[in-house]
Every structure is written in C-alpha cells, then in structure tokens.
C-alpha positions as CSV (number, residue, x, y, z in Angstrom):
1,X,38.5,134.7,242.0
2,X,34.9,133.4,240.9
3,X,32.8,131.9,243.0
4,X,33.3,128.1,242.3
5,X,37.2,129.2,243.4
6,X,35.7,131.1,246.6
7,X,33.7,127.6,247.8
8,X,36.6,125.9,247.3
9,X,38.6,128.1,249.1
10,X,36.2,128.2,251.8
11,X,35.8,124.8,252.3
12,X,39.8,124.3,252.8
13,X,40.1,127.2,255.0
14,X,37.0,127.1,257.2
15,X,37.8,123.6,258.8
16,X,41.0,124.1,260.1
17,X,40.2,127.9,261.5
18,X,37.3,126.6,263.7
19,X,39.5,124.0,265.3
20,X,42.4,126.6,265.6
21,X,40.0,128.8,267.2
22,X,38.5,126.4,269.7
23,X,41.6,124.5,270.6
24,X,43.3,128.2,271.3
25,X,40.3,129.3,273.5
26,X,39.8,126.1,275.1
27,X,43.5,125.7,275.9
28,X,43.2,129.0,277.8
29,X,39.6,127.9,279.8
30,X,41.2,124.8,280.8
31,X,44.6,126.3,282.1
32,X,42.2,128.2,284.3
33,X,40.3,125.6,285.2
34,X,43.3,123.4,286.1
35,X,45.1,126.5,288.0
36,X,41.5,127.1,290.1
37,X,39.1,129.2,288.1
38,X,35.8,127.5,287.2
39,X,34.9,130.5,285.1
40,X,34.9,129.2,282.1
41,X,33.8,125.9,282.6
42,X,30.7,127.6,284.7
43,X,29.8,129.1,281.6
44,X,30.3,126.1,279.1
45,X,33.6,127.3,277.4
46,X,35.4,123.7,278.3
47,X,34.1,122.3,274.9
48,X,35.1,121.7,271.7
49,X,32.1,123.5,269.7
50,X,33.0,126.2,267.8
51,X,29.7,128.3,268.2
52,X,30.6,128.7,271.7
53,X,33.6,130.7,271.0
54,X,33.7,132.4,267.3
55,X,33.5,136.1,267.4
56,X,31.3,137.2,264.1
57,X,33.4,140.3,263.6
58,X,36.9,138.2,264.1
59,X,35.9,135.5,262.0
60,X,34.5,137.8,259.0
61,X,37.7,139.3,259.1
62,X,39.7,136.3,258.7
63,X,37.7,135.0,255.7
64,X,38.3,138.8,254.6
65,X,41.6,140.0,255.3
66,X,43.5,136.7,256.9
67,X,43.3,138.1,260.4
68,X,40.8,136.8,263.0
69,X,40.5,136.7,266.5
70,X,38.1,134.1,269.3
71,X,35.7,135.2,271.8
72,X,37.8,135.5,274.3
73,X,37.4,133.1,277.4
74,X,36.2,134.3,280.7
75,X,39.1,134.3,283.0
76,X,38.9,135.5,287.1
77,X,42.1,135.8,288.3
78,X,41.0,136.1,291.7
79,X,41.1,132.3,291.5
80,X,45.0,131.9,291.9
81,X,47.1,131.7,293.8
82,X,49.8,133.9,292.3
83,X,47.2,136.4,289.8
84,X,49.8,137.3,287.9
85,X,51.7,134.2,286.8
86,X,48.6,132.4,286.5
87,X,47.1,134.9,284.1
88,X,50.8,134.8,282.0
89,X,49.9,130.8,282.1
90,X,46.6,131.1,280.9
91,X,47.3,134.2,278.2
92,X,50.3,131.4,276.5
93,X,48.2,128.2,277.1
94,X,46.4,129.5,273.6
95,X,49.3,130.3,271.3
96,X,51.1,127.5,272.5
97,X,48.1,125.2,272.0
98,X,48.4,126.7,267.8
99,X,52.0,125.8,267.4
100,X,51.5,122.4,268.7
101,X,48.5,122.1,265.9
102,X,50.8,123.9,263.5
103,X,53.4,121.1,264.0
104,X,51.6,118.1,264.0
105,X,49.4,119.6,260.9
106,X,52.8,120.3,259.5
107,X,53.9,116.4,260.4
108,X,51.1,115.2,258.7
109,X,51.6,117.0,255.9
110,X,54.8,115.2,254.8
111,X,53.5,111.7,255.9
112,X,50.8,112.4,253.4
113,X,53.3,113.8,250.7
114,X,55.6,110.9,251.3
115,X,52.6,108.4,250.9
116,X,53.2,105.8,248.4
117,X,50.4,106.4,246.4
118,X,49.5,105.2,242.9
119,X,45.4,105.8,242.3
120,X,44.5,108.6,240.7
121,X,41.6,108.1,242.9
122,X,43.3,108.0,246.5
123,X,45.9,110.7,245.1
124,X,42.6,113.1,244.5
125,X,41.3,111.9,247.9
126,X,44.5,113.1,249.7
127,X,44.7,116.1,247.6
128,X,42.3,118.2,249.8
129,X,43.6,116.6,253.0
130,X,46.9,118.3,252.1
131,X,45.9,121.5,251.4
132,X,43.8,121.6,254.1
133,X,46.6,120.4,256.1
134,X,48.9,123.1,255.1
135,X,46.2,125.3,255.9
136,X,46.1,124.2,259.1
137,X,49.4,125.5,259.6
138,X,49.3,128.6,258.3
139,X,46.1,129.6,260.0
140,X,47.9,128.3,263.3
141,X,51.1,130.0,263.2
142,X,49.0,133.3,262.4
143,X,46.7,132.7,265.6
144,X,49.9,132.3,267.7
145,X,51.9,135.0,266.4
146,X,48.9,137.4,266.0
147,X,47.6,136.8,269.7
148,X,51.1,137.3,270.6
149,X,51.3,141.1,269.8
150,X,51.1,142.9,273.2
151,X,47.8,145.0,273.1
152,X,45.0,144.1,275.0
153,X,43.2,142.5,274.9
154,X,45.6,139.8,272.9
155,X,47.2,137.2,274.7
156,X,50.7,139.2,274.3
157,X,49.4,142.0,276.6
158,X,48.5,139.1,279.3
159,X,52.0,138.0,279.2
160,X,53.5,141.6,279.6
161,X,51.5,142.3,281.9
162,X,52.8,139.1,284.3
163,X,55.9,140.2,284.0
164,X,55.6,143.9,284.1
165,X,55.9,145.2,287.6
166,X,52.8,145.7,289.4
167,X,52.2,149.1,288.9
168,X,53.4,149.4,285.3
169,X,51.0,146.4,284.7
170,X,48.2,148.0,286.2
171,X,49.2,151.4,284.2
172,X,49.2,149.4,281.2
173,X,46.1,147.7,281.9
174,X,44.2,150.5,281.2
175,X,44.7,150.4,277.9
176,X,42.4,147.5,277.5
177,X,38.8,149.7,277.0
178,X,40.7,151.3,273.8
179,X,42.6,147.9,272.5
180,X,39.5,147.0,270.0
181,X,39.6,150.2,268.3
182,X,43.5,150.1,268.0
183,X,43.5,147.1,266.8
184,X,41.1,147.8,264.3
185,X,43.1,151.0,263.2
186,X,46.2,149.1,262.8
187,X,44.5,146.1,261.0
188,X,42.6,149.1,258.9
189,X,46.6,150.9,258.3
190,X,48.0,147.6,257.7
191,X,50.6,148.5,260.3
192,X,49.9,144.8,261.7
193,X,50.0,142.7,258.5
194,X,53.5,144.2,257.8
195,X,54.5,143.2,261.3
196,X,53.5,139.6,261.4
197,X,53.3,138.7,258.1
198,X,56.7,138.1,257.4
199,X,56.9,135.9,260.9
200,X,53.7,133.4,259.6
201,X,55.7,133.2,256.3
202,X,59.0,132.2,257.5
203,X,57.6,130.2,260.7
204,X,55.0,128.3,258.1
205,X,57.7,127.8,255.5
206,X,59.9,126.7,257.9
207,X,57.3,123.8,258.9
208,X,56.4,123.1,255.3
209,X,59.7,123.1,254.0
C-alpha cells in the first residue's frame, strides 16, 4: 500500500472509529449515570469528545492490526442498587450502543446506493460517504463482538460476571490484573482474530448485503 493509499485509508477509517469509540464508552458512563453512579460524569466522561476516551495503545492497534479497544469508563458499583445487574447493564450498554450504529450506518448505506444519482460530481461526493459508511459498520460490529469476549477487563467478562454466582464471580474477578497481558498474548497468537473474525464478517455482510 503506498502512502497516498494509506491517507486515504486513514481518512475513511479514522471518522467512524472515534465515534464508535465514544458512543461505546459513553453509552456505558451514561447507563451508570442513569442507574446512580456519577462516576463518570464527575470525571467528564458524559461527552462526545473523543480525546477523553481513546486509549493510545488500543487505537494504534486498530490502525495496525484492526483490533482496538476505549479507555475504559470509570464505573463504582457501589452506586446500585443491585451491583451486579447494574454492572451487566452498564458492561452491554457499549456493544449494544455499536450494533445500533452498525445498523443505522448499514441503513444509510443502501439509501445512499439506492440514490437516484446522475452527476458525476454528486456520485464522487457520495462515493466516500459510502465507504465510510460501510466502514462504520464494520468497525462497529468488531467493537461489539470484540468487547463481547469474556476476559477482563472486556465488557464480556462484566456480563459473566452478573450472572455468575457470587463467589464464582468474585473468583473470576481476579483475573482482571492479568486480562491486558492476555489479551495482548492472544492478539500477538492471533488466537482472537481467528475467533471473531469470522463473526464481524458474516454479522457485517449480513448488514451490507
């Protein structure tokens, strides 16, 4: 790929990642808010600017190997009323907040297909709206499914972990000081490309077909 390719890549890709990656985290800061925890609001996460929440290391990796990952929202579970089921609410408030952007992007993509056009001019206008579009949904149904994998700290552990019984959660919560590095050796084996890969590519053709 030269470099005029790699701009142009860039420029598709990195518009629809930063909004994936804020609406994820700020669908989980304002599930908390809503369910009692000001955490993240307390500490400015209740906002659309992507600064606030990219991680360097997570977003790196997606421009390098398609995977990326959020800094993760402050959550206090102490806040609820029930800790566990409101920390299951909060941990699928962010891949649930990707499919519904992986839908609509998907929507629009085939109202913009299905446009009437006939300038060359608006036709090069909507080119890149389209295949930023599509990005959109391929970057959102890999944020969902990826954040859905159950090791902490991914939103798939939070969600075994509510329904876990209390001391297997606990047990299993331990895990979470070693969940970086593991992730990082699977990501580094490939183990988890080979597992979700063929998820985002049937759940994105599925939307785009």
């Amino acid at each position: 790929m030269n470099i005029t390719q790699s701009i142009l890549t860039f420029l598709i890709l990195a518009p629809p990642f930063l909004f994936a990656l804020t609406m994820h985290e700020l669908a989980h800061g304002y599930a908390a808010w809503k369910l009692g925890d000001p955490t993240a609001k307390n500490e400015g996460r209740l906002t659309m600017n992507p600064l606030k929440h990219l991680d360097p290391l997570g977003t790196i990796l997606f421009f390098l190997a398609r995977i990326g990952w959020a800094k993760p929202v402050p959550v206090n579970p102490r806040y609820f009323k029930h800790p566990a089921k409101g920390m299951l609410l909060v941990a699928l408030a962010g891949p649930g907040a990707n499919v519904v952007i992986a839908v609509a992007s998907a929507v629009l993509v085939k109202l913009l297909v299905m446009s009437p056009v006939s300038s060359e001019f608006l036709i090069s206008l909507l080119s890149p709206a389209v295949n930023m579009l599509a990005a959109s949904v391929w970057i959102n149904v890999m944020l969902a499914v990826f954040n859905c994998l159950p090791v902490p700290p991914l939103d798939g552990s939070k969600v075994l972990m509510g329904i876990l019984p209390p001391d297997a959660a606990r047990s299993y919560a331990q895990m979470e000081p070693y969940g970086f590095v593991l992730l990082l050796a699977l990501s580094y084996l490939g183990v988890i490309s080979k597992v979700i890969t063929p998820i985002i590519q049937f759940a994105s053709g599925l939307l785009l077909g």
